[in-house]
C-alpha positions as CSV (number, residue, x, y, z in Angstrom):
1,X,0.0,0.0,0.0
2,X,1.2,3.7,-0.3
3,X,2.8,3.5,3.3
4,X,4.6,0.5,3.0
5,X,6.2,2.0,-1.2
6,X,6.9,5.2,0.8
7,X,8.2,3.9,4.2
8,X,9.6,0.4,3.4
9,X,9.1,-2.9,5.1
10,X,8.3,-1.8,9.0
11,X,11.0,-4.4,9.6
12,X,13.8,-3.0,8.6
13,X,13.3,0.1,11.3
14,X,14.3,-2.6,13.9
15,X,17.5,-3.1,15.1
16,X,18.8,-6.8,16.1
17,X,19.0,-6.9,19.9
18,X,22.8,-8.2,21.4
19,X,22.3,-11.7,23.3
20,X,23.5,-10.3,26.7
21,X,21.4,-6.9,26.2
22,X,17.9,-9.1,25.3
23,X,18.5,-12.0,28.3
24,X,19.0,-8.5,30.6
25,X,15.6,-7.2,29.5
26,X,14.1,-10.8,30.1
27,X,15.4,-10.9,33.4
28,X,14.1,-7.0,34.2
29,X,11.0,-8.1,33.1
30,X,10.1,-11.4,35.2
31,X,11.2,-9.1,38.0
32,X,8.6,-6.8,37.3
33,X,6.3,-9.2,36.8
34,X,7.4,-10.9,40.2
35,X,6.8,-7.8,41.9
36,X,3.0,-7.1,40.7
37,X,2.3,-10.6,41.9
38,X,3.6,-10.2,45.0
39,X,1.5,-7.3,45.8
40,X,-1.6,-8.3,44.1
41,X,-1.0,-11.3,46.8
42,X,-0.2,-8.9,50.1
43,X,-1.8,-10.5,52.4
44,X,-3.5,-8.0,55.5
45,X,-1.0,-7.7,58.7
46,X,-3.1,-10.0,60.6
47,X,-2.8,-13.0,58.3
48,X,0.4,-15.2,58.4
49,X,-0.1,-15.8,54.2
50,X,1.4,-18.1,51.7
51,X,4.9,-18.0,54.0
52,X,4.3,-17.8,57.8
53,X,8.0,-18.1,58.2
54,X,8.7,-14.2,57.7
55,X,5.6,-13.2,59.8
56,X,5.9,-12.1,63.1
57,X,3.8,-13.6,65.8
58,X,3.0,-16.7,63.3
59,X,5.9,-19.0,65.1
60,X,3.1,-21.0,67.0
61,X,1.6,-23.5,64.3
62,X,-0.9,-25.5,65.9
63,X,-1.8,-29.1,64.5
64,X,-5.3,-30.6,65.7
65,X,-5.6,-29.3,69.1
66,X,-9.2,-29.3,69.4
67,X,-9.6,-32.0,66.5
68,X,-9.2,-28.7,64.3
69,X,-6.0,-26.5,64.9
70,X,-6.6,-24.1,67.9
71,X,-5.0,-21.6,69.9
72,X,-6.0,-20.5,73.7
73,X,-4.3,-18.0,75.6
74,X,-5.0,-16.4,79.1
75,X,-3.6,-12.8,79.8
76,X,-3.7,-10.2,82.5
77,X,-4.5,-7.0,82.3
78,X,-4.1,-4.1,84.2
79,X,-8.0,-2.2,83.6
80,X,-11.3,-3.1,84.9
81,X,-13.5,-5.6,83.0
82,X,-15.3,-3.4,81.6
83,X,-12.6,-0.8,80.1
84,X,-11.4,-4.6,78.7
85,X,-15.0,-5.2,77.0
86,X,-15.0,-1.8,75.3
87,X,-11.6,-2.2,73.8
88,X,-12.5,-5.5,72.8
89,X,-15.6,-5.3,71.3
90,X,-14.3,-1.8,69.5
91,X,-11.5,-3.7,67.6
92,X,-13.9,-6.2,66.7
93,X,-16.6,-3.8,65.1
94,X,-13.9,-2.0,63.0
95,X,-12.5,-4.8,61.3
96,X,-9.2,-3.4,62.0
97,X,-7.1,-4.7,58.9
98,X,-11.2,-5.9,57.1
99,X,-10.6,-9.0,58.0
100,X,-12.0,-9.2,61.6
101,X,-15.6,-9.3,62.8
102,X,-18.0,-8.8,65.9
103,X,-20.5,-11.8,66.2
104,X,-23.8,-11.3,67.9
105,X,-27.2,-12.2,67.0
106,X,-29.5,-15.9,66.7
107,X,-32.6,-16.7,68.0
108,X,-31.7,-16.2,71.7
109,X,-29.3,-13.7,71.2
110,X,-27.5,-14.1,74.8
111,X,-26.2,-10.6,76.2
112,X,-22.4,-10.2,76.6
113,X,-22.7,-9.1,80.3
114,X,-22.7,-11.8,82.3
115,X,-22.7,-9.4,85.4
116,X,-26.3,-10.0,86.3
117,X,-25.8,-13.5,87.2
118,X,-23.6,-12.8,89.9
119,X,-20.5,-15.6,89.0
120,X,-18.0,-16.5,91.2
121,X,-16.8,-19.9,90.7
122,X,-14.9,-20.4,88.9
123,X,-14.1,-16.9,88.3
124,X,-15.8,-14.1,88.8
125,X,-16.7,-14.1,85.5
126,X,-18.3,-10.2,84.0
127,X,-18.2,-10.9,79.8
128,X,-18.6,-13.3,76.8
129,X,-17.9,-11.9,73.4
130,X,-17.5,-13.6,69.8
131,X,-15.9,-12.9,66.5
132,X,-14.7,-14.1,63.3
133,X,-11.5,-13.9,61.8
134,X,-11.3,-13.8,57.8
135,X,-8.6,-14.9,55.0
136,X,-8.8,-14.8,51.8
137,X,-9.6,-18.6,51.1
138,X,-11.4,-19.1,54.4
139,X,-14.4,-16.1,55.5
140,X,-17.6,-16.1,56.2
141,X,-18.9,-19.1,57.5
142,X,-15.9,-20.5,57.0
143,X,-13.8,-17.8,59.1
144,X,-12.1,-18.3,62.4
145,X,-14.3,-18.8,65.4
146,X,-13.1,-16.0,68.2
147,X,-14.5,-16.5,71.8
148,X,-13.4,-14.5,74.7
149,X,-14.4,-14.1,78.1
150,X,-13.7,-11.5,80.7
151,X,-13.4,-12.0,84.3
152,X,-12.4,-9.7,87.6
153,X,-8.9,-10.4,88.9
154,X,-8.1,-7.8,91.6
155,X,-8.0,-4.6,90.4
156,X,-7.9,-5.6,86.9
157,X,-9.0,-8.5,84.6
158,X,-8.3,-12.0,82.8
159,X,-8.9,-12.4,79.3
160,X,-9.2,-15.8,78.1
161,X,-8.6,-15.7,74.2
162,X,-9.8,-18.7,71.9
163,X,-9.0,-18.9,68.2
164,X,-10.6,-21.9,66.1
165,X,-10.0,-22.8,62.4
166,X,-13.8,-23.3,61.4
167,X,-13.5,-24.8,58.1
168,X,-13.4,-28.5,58.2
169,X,-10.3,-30.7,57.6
170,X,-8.2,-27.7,59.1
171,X,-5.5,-30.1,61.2
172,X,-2.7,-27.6,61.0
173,X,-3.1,-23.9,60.9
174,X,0.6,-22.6,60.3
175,X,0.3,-20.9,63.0
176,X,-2.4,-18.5,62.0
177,X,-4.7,-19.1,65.5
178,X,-2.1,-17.2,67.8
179,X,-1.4,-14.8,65.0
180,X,-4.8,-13.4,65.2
181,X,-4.9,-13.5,68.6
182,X,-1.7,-12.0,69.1
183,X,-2.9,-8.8,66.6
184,X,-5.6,-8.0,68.4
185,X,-4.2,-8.1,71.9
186,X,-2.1,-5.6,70.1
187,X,-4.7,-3.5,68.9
188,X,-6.0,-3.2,71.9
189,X,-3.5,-1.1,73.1
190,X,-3.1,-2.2,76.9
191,X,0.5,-1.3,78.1
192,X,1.1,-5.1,78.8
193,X,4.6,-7.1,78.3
194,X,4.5,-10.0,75.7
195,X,4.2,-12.4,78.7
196,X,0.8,-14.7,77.9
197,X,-0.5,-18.0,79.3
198,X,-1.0,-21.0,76.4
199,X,-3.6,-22.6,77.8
200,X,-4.6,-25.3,75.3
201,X,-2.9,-25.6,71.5
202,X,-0.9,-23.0,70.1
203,X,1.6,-25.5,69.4
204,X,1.6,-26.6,72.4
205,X,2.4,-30.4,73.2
206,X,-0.3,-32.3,73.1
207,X,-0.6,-34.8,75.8
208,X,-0.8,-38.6,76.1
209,X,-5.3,-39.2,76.5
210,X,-5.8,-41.0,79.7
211,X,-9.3,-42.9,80.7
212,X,-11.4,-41.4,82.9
213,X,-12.5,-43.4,85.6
């Protein structure tokens, strides 16, 4: 046609590309490439991801605990029960990093103070709350179970923490059940050391079953 008589073959504008010069492209390429993945895959700061091994807090894989992996931990903390049920439930109801959740609701729908029933034994327990945990592959119904509970100790409280991989066939958890306990406790914002209880899973050895008689 008229532009190729007037122009030439569009080929011969191009020049030939030196081996070392084109593999050097190649390479600057998959590296970009790389790099969109990787953040189309960021995971949110409360989820230990694709590679738990360079996530803080996500060094207490769990395997079968509670037939499902599981982590439960016991804290102290030096505010009154109910300063430790506002700062809990608040956390909950923003999501934080989207991926948490405050549970309430069904047909009961049981209150979260417990103070009108007057507990003592075993602890003087004051709250009850629930929430859900999401990831990417697992939300929903499928999320993390959350249960806490709040009871008086002295001048200030006990928080019993639970974390429970919901969806079925979870065994092992990579350690994702004290990770999203551990964020939260942090989001909290308590001026508390990093000393916790385990109380049941978290990695934790589990022991030999014994009968009972």
């Amino acid at each position: 046609g008229h532009g190729s008589s007037h122009f030439g073959p569009r080929t011969s504008f191009l020049c030939p590309i030196p081996e070392d010069m084109a593999r050097l492209l190649f390479a600057v390429a998959a590296l970009v490439v790389g790099a969109a993945v990787a953040t189309a895959h960021t995971t949110s700061p409360s989820i230990c991801g694709d590679d738990p091994t360079y996530v803080s807090d996500c060094n207490h894989p769990d395997l079968g605990s509670c037939g499902n992996a599981c982590c439960v931990l016991e804290v102290s903390l030096p505010a009154a029960p109910t300063e430790v049920y506002s700062r809990l439930k608040d956390v909950l109801s923003s999501g934080m990093d989207g991926t948490f959740e405050y549970i309430t609701g069904g047909d009961p729908s049981p209150k979260d103070d417990l103070r009108p029933y007057k507990i003592d034994q075993p602890k003087p327990f004051q709250f009850i709350v629930q929430g859900r945990h999401n990831a990417p592959q697992y939300n929903g119904e499928n999320g993390d179970i959350l249960d806490f509970n709040i009871a008086a100790l002295g001048s200030g409280s006990s928080l019993r923490m639970f974390s429970l991989s919901r969806v079925h066939g979870a065994l092992g958890d990579a350690g994702q059940n004290f990770k999203t306990l551990s964020f939260l406790l942090k989001n909290m914002q308590f001026p508390i050391s990093t000393d916790f209880t385990i109380v049941h899973g978290c990695g934790k050895a589990i022991g030999v079953p014994r009968a009972v008689v």
